[in-house]
Structures are given as structure tokens and as C-alpha cells.
NUZAPA-815911 format. One line per 4 residues: number of its first residue (from 1); their letters; for each residue x, y, z of C-alpha. Coordinates in nm, 4 decimals, always signed. Layout:
// NUZAPA-815911
NUM	A	X/Y/Z | ...
// end
This chain:
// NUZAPA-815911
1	XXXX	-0.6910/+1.2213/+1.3924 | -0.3530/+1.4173/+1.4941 | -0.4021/+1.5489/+1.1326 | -0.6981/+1.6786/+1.0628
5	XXXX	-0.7141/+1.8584/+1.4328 | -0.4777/+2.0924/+1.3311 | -0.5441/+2.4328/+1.1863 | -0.7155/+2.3371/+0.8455
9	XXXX	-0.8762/+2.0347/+0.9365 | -0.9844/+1.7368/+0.7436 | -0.7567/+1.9420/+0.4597 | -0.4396/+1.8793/+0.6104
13	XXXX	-0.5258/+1.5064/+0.6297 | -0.6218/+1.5520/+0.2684 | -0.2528/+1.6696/+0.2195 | -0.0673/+1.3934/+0.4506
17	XXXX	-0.2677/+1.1273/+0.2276 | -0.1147/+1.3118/-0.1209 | +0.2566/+1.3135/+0.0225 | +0.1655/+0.9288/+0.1814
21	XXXX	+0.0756/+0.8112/-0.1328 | +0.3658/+0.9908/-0.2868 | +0.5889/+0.8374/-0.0515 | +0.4546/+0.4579/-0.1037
25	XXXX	+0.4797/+0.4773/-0.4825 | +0.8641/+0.5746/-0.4237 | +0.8839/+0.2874/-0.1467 | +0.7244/+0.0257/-0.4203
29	XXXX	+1.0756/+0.0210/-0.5949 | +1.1229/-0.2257/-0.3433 | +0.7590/-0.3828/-0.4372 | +0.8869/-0.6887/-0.4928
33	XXXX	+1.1553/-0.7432/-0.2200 | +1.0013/-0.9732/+0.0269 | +0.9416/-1.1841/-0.2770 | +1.2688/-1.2012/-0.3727
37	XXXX	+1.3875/-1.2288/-0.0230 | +1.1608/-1.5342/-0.0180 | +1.3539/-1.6771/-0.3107 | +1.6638/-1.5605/-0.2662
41	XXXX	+1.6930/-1.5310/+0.1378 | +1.6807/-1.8912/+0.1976 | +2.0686/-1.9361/+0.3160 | +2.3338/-1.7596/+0.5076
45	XXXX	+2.4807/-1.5776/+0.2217 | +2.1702/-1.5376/+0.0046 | +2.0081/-1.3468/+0.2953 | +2.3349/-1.0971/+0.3490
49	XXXX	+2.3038/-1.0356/-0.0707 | +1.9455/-0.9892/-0.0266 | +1.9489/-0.7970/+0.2839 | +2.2707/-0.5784/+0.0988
53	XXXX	+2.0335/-0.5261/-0.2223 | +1.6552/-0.4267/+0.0007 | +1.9222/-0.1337/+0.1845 | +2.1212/+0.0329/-0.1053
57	XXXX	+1.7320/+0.0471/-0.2902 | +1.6250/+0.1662/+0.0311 | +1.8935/+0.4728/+0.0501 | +1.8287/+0.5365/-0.3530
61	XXXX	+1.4613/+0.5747/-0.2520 | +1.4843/+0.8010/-0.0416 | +1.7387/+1.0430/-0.1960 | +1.5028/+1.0455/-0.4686
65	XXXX	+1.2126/+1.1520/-0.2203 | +1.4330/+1.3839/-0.0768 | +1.5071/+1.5547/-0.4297 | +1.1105/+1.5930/-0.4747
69	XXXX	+1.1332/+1.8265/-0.1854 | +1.2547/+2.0626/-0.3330 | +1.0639/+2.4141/-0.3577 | +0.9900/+2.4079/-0.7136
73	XXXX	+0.9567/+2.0374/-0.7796 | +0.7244/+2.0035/-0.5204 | +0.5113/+2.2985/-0.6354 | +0.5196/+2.1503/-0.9894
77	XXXX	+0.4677/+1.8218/-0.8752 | +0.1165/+1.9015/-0.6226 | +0.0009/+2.2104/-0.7942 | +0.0525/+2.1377/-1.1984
81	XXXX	+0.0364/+1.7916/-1.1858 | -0.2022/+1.6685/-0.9691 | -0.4202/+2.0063/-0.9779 | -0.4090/+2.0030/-0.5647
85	XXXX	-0.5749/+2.3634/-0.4239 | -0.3362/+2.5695/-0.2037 | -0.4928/+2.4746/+0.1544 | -0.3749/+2.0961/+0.0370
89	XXXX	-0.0774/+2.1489/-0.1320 | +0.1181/+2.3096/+0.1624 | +0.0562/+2.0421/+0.3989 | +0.1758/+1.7761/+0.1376
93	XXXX	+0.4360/+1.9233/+0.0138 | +0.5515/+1.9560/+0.4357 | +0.4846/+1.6148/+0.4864 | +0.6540/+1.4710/+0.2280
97	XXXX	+0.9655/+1.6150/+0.3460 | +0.9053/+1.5380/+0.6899 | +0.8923/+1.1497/+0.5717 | +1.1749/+1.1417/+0.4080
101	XXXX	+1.3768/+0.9342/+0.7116 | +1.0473/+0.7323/+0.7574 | +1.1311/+0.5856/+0.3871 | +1.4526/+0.4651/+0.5291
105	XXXX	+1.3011/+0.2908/+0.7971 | +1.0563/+0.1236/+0.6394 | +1.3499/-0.0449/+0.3643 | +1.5066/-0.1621/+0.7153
109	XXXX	+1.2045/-0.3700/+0.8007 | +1.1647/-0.5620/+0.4912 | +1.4917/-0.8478/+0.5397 | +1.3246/-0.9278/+0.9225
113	XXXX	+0.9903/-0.9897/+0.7762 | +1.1760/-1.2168/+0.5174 | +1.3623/-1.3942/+0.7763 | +1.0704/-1.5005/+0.9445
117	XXXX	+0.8140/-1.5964/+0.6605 | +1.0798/-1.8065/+0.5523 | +1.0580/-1.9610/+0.8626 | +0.6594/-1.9832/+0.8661
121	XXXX	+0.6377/-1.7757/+1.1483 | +0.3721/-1.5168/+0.9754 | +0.2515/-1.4905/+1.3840 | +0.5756/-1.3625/+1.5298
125	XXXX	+0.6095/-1.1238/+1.1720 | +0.2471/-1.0113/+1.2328 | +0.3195/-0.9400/+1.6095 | +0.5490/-0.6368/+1.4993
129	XXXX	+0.3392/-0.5050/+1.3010 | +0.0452/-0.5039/+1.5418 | +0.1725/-0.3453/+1.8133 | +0.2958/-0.0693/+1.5540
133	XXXX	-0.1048/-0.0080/+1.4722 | -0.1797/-0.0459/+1.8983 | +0.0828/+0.2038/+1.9415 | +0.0042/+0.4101/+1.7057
137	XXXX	-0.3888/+0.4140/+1.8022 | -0.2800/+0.4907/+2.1305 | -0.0643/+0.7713/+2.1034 | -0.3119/+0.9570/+1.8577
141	XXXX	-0.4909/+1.0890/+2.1520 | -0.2226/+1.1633/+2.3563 | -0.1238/+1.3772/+2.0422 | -0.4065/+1.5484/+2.0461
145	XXXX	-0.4711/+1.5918/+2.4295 | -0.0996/+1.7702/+2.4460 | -0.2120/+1.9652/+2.1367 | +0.0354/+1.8437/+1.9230
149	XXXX	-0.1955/+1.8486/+1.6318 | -0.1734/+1.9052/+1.2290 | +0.0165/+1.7170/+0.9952 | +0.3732/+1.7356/+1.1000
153	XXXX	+0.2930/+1.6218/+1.4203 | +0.1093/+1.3210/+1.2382 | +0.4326/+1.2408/+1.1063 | +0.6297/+1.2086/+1.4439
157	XXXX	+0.3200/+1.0447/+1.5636 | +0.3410/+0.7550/+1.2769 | +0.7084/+0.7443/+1.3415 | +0.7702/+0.6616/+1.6883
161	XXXX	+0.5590/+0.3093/+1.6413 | +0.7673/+0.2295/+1.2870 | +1.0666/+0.2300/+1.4423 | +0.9857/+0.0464/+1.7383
165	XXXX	+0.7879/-0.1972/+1.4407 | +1.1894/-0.2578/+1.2745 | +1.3284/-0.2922/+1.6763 | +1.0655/-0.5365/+1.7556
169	XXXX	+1.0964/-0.7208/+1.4274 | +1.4438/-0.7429/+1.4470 | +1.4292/-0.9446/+1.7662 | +1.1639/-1.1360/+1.6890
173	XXXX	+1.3654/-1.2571/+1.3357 | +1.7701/-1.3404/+1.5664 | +1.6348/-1.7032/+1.6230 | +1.5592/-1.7715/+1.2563
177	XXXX	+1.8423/-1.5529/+1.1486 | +2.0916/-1.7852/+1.4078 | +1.9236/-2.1118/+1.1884 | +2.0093/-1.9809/+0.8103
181	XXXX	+2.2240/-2.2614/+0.6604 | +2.5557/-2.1705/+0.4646 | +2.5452/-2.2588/+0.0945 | +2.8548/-2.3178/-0.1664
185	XXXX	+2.7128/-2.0371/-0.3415 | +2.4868/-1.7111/-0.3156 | +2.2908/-1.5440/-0.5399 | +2.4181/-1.2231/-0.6819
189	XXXX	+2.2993/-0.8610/-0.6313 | +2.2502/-0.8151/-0.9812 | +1.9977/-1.1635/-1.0026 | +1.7946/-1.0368/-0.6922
193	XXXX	+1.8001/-0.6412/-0.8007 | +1.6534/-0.7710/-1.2040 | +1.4143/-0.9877/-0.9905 | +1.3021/-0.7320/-0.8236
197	XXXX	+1.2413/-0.5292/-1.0735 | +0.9695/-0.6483/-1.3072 | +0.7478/-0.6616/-0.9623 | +0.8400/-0.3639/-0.8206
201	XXXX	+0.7811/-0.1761/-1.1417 | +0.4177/-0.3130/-1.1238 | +0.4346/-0.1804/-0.7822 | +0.5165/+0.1654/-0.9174
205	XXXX	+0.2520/+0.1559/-1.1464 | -0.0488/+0.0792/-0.8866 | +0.0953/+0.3389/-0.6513 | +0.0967/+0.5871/-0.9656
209	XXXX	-0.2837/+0.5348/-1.0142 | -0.3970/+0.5767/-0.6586 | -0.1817/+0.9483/-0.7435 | -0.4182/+0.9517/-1.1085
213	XXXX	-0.7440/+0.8907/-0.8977 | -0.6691/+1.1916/-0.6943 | -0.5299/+1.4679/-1.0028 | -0.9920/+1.3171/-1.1466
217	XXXX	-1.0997/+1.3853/-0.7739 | -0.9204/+1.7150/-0.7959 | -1.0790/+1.8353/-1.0942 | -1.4252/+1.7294/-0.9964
221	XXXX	-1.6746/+1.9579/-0.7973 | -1.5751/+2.0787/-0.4774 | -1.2486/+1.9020/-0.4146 | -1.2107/+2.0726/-0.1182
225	XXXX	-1.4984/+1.8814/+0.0199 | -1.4405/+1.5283/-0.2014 | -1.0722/+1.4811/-0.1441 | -1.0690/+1.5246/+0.2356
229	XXXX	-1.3892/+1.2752/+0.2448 | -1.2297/+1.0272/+0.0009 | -0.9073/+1.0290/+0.1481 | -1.0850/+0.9558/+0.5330
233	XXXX	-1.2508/+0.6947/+0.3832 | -0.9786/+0.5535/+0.2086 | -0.8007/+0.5802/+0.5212 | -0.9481/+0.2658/+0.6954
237	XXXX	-1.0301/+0.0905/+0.3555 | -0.6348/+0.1022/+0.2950 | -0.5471/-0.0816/+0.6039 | -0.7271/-0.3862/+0.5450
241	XXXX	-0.6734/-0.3591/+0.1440 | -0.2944/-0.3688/+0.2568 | -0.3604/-0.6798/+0.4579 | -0.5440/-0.8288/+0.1740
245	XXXX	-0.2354/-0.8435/-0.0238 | -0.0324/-1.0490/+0.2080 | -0.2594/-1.3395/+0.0567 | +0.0348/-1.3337/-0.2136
249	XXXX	+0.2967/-1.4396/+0.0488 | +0.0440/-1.7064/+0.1890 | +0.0463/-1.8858/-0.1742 | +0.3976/-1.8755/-0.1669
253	XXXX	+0.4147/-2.0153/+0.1596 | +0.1404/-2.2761/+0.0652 | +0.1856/-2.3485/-0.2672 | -0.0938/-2.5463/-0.4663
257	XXXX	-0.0130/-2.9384/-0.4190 | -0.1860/-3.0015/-0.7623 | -0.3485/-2.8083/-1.0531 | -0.6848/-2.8391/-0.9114
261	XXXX	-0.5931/-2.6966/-0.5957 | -0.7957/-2.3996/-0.4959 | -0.7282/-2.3411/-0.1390 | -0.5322/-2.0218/-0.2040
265	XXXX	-0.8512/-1.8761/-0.3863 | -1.0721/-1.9746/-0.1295 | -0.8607/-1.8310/+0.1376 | -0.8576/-1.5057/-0.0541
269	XXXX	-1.2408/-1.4670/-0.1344 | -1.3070/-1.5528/+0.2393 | -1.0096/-1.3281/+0.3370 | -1.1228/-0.9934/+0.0677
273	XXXX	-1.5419/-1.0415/+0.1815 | -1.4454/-0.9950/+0.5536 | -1.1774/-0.7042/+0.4890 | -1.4199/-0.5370/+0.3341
277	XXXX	-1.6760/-0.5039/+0.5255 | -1.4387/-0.3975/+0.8783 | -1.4233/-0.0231/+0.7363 | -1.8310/-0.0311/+0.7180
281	XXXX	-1.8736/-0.0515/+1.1284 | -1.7243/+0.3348/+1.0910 | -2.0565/+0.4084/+0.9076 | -2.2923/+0.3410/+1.1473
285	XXXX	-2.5077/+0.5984/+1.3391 | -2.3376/+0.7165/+1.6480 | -1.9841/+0.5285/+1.5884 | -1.9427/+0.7507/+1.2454
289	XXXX	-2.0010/+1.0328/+1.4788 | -1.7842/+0.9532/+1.7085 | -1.4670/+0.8519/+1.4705 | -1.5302/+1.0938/+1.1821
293	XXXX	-1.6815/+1.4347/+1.3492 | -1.5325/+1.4120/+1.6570 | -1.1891/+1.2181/+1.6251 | -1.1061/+1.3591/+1.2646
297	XXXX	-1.2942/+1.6788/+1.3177 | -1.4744/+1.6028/+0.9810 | -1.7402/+1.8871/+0.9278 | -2.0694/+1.7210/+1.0025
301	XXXX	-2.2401/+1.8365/+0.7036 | -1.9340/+1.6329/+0.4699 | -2.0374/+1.2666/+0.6882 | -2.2623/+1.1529/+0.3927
305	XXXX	-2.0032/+1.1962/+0.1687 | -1.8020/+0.9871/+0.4093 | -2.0355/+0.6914/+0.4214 | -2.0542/+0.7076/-0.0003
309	XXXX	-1.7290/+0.6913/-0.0251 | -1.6894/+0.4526/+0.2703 | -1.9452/+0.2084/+0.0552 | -1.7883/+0.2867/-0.2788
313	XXXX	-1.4280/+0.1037/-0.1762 | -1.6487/-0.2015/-0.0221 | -1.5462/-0.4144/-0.2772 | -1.1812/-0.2759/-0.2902
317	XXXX	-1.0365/-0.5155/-0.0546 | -1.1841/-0.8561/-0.2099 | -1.0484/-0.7481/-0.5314 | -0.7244/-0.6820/-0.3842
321	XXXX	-0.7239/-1.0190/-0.2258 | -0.8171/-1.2413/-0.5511 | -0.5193/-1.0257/-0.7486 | -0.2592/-1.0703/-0.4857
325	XXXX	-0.3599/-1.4867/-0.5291 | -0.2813/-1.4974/-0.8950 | +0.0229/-1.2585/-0.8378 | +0.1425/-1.5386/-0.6229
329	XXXX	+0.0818/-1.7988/-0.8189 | +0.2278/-1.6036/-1.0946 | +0.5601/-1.5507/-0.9148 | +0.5769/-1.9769/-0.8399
333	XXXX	+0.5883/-2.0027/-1.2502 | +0.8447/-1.7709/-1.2353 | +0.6036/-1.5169/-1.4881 | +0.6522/-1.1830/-1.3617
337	XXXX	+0.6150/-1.0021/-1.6778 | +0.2352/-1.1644/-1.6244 | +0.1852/-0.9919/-1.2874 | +0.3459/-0.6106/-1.4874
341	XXXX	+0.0801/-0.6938/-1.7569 | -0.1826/-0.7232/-1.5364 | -0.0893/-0.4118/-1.3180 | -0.0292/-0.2021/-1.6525
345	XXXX	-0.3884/-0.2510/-1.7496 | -0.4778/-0.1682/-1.3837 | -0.3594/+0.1529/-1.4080 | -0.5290/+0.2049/-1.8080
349	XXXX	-0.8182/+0.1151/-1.6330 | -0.7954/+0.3600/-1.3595 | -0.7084/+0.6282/-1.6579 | -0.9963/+0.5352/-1.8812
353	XXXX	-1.2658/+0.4846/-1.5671 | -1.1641/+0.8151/-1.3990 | -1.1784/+1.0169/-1.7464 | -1.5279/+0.8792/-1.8318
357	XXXX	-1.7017/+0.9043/-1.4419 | -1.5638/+1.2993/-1.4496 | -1.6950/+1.3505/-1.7965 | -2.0499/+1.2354/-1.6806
361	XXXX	-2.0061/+1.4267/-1.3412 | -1.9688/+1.1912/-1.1242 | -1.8983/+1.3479/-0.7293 | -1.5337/+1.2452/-0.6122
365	XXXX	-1.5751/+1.0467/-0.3374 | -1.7183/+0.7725/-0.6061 | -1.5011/+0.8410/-0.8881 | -1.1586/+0.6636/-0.6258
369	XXXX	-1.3696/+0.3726/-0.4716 | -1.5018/+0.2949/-0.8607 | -1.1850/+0.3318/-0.9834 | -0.9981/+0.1492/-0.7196
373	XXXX	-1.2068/-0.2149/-0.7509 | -1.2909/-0.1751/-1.1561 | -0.8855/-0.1518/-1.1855 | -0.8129/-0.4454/-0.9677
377	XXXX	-1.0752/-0.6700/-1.1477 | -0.9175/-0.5786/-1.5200 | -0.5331/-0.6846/-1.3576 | -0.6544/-1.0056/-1.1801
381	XXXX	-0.8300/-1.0839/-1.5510 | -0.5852/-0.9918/-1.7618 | -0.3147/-1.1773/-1.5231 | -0.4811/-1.4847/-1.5222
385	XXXX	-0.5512/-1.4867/-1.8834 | -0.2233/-1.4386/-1.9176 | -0.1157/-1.7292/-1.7020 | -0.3553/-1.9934/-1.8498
389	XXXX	-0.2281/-1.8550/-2.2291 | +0.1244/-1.8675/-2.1235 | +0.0977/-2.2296/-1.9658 | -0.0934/-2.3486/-2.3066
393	XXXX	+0.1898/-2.2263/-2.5416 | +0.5086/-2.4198/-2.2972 | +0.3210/-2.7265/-2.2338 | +0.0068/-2.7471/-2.5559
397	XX	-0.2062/-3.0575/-2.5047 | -0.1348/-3.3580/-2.6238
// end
């Protein structure tokens, strides 16, 4: 909203949603910290290693987002690589410097969260984070009443609730923080870092693809129009996609009691069906107007393309869901190479489905919501293939 109300409209949200996406493929270096802080964060000492390791790949982060900055990488980086036209280009290129300190932050929230799913106490973890999202839907209009508007004022807008996210979550985490137990011994940084790794390099690679799906949406028709309507869509759809892969911290928090146990799966079908259908309410007469033309200052003549695109990353969420259950179950066998596997032929999926729906034409704001769910249905197969083939060669039947 605070975006796309600026001078350039719906093309400086187009922008912000380049540099965001930017900015979370940097962040997924730490991908696979809250796992490992899960594993490793149990005790006094493992916690302070683990909370040492999530800050010092934190601060690498984001001198590394910070280099990207600069005039001529940038440039290179949105205009060669990507293909991104001018009018989208300078606001991401703004905006990704802008969120440099925001990277920071975020790496700050991660050893709280640990601290408390530990402890079971997803509620209190969940708290923070929803009165960042209250926050931040409140002060969106305020924004844009005081006419603090376009996308650098999105960026102080996001801001203000993040931090107060890591201040609430730190509170919420000093009685489960008092509890850790000492240990004799603590794991060491270099054990958590090369756990970390394997997943957060899978990370990398699913945050490079959503980058891929927008360098096809670029070169298609009229990107102008397809990228600003795509990325509003994808807006709300990513949300509740995010929230679709906490399912992988509910396995490990609930592991399967036997081999036969399907709860998890359930949990996540149930979980992905109901995701994906929140973003949908935004489609309907008279609430579409109301969000898209007059909050986002979307062009009425661009809505359709809105609701196709809207109905084209349906399925996104569910898919998200079932992957981040056999992620989980992947990390309690300790098989993390199965989860980069199944990630790496995400994004081959994403390369080989956006090259073929631009060769036959295909507008846009289809080819990222196709992409998006065909990608995460080739990973979940290929991880659970890989699970089943891995568990037949350690333990064959007798």
C-alpha cells in the first residue's frame, strides 16, 4: 500500500518485491538456523554457540547485501541479469539498500524463536510475530494519510514493527532462556555452521528461483503490466506460503511415534488447502476493489490480471506445506543432502517450466504461480523418493 502510492505506482511495489526477494535469498544463508538451533540449542552452552553462530552469519549477510549496493553491481545485477525496465529497477535497487539494517534484524530474531519452540511454546513465538503483521497493517494507512508514500517509506514502514517483533520476542523467550540446563559439553561452531549449511544452501536455491521466475516474467509481454500484477498477487499468497512452511518445525516438534504415523501429513494437507484459499477473499467483487484499486492504487484496467494471477498461486501454499513435512521428516533422519536434492530439482523445474510457458507465450502473471506449485511438487517427489531409497539401502528387508 505505502508502496505503490508513491509516484510510479504499482511499479515501485514491483521494485520493493525484486530487492525483497533479493534480500530473503541473502537472509536464507541462515535457512536452516532454527533447525539447528532446535538441535543444537537444547542447553545452556549449546544455545550461546548457536546463538554466537545465527549472529556472525547474520553480520556476513548483510555485508554481502551491502556490497550489492553498489552503483554498478546493482545496475548489473537488476538491469542485465534479471532484464528489470528502468521505472523498476530504480526503486529496487533503492530499496535494497535501504534494507540492508533490516537483514541484521531479522538474524537477531532467529535464537528467541529457538528458545521458545524448544520449549513448545509455538503460541508465545507466534504472538511476536502477529503483532508485527497488526502493526504493520495498521501503520500502512497512517503512512499513507501523512503522505509518506513510495518505496522507501515502505521500508521504514516494515521496519518499525520488525524491531519491535525481536523486542517482543526477546521477552517473551527470558523465562525459557532462565530454564536452559548446563551440559558437560557444547556443540561447536563449526558442527552447527556445516549443519547449517546443506539446508540453508537449499534455502538459497528456492530464493534464487523466485529471482528466475521474475528475469521469464520480465521478458514476457508487457512486464510493466505482469510484474506489478504478479508481484501484488504474490504479495498475500507469500504470507500464508511462509506460514505453510512452519509445518517443518511442527514435525520436529511432533515427531512420528511409528512408521505408519501420518499425522504430520494430515496436518499439512489440512494446513496448505486452507492457506490457500485466504489470498482468494481479495478476489472478490467489491473487496478486490477496495484492497487492489484503491489501497495499492492498482490501475483498474490491470485487476483481471490480478485475480489470474491471484488463482494461479492457489495451489502454491498446499504444496509448500506437504514439502516443508518431508523436509522435516528428512531433517529427524539426519538426511539433509535429501532435502538439497529435492530443492535443486525445484529450482530445474522452475528453469525448465518458465523457459517452455514463455516459449509458448504464456502472459506473466501465470508463468510465477505455474512455476511456483509445479517446482514445489518435483522437490516434495524427488525428496521423498529420496528418503524411502535411502532408508531401503541402510536397513534392506529381511
Amino acid at each position: 500500500m505505502v508502496a505503490s502510492r508513491g509516484p510510479g505506482g504499482p511499479l515501485n511495489l514491483a521494485g520493493l518485491a525484486q530487492s525483497n526477494t533479493l534480500m530473503y535469498m541473502l537472509g536464507t544463508f541462515g535457512f536452516g538456523l532454527v533447525t539447528a538451533g532446535m538441535v543444537f540449542g537444547r542447553t545452556r552452552e549449546g544455545y550461546q554457540q548457536f546463538r554466537t553462530v545465527t549472529l556472525s552469519i547474520g553480520l556476513l549477510v548483510t555485508l554481502a547485501q551491502g556490497l550489492l549496493c553498489l552503483p554498478q553491481i546493482s545496475h548489473l545485477l537488476f538491469w542485465r541479469l534479471i532484464g528489470l525496465p528502468p521505472s523498476i529497477e530504480h526503486p529496487a535497487a533503492m530499496t535494497l539498500l535501504a534494507t540492508v539494517p533490516l537483514q541484521f534484524v531479522f538474524f537477531t530474531r532467529i535464537p528467541f524463536q529457538v528458545a521458545m519452540y524448544n520449549a513448545r511454546a509455538t503460541g508465545r513465538a507466534s504472538l511476536a510475530t502477529i503483532l508485527r503483521i497488526l502493526l504493520t497493517a495498521v501503520l500502512s494507512p497512517l503512512f499513507c494519510m501523512a503522505d509518506a508514500v513510495g518505496p522507501l517509506w515502505a521500508v521504514v514502514c516494515l521496519s518499525f514493527p520488525v524491531g519491535l517483533e525481536v523486542a517482543a520476542s526477546a521477552w517473551l523467550a527470558r523465562p525459557y532462556l532462565a530454564r536452559l540446563k548446563a551440559s558437560a559439553s557444547a556443540p561447536t561452531k563449526k558442527e552447527i555452521f556445516l549443519f547449517n549449511l546443506p539446508l540453508s544452501i537449499g534455502g538459497y536455491l528456492l530464493s534464487l528461483s523466485s529471482i528466475l521466475l521474475g528475469a521469464f516474467i520480465a521478458r514476457a509481454a508487457s512486464p510493466e503490466r505482469m510484474l506489478p500484477a504478479y508481484y501484488l498477487a504474490l504479495g498475500l499468497a507469500t504470507p500464508v506460503a511462509y506460514g505453510a512452511t512452519r509445518v517443518l518445525e511442527v514435525v520436529l516438534a511432533f515427531p512420528p511415534a511409528f512408521e505408519a504415523d501420518h499425522r504430520t501429513l494430515r496436518f499439512a494437507l489440512v494446513a496448505g488447502v486452507v492457506l490457500g484459499l485466504l489470498p482468494l477473499l481479495f478476489i472478490l467483487p467489491g473487496l478486490s476493489d477496495l484492497y487492489y484499486i484503491r489501497l495499492q492504487n492498482l490501475d483498474p484496467d490491470s485487476l483481471p490480471l490480478v485475480r489470474v494471477a491471484a488463482l494461479a498461486l492457489v495451489l502454491y501454499p498446499l504444496c509448500v506445506a506437504v514439502r516443508a513435512q518431508g523436509e522435516g521428516l528428512a531433517s529427524l533422519a539426519g538426511k539433509p543432502m535429501a532435502v538439497i536434492a529435492g530443492q535443486a530439482m525445484f529450482m530445474i523445474t522452475i528453469l525448465l517450466t518458465g523457459g517452455v510457458l514463455l516459449t509458448l507465450g504464456i502472459d506473466g502473471n501465470l508463468i510465477g504461480g505455474i512455476g511456483l506449485c509445479f517446482g514445489s511438487l518435483a522437490s516434495t517427489a524427488t525428496l521423498r523418493i529420496l528418503l524411502r531409497w535411502m532408508k531401503k539401502t541402510i536397513c534392506p528387508p529381511r
